[in-house]
C-alpha positions, 0 to 999 in steps of 0.5 A: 539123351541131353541137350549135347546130344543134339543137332543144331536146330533140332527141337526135344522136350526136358524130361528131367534134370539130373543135378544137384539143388544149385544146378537145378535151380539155376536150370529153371531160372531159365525156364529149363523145366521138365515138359518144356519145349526147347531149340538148340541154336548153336553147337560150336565144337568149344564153348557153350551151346545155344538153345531156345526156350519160350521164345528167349534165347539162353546160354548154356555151358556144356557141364550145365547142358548135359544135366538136362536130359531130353527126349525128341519125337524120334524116341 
């Protein structure tokens, strides 16, 4: 499951990050790290999604999104 996988205002917690180096690193640039809490805010059907994450919010096109992968407590 990724962040796409969502609902908006749903919470998970990053597993992994299934990316190259510069994608990686970008992702925990943001704080997006595995054992992290995030938030998805917002979904719209075109652009980028909005999470939360250690109370900042940050934006997040949908190629980046679907490299993190998380897990909810329905899992």
């Amino acid at each position: 499951m990724t962040i796409l996988d969502l609902k908006e205002g749903q919470k998970a917690l990053v597993k992994s990050i299934m990316a190259g180096k510069n994608a990686e690193s970008r992702l925990s640039n943001f704080g997006i790290i595995p054992d992290e809490k995030i938030k998805l805010i917002k979904k719209p059907l075109l652009g980028a999604i909005e999470i939360e994450i250690q109370n900042s919010k940050v934006i997040l096109g949908k190629g980046l999104a679907s490299k993190v992968i998380v897990t909810t407590q329905n899992e």
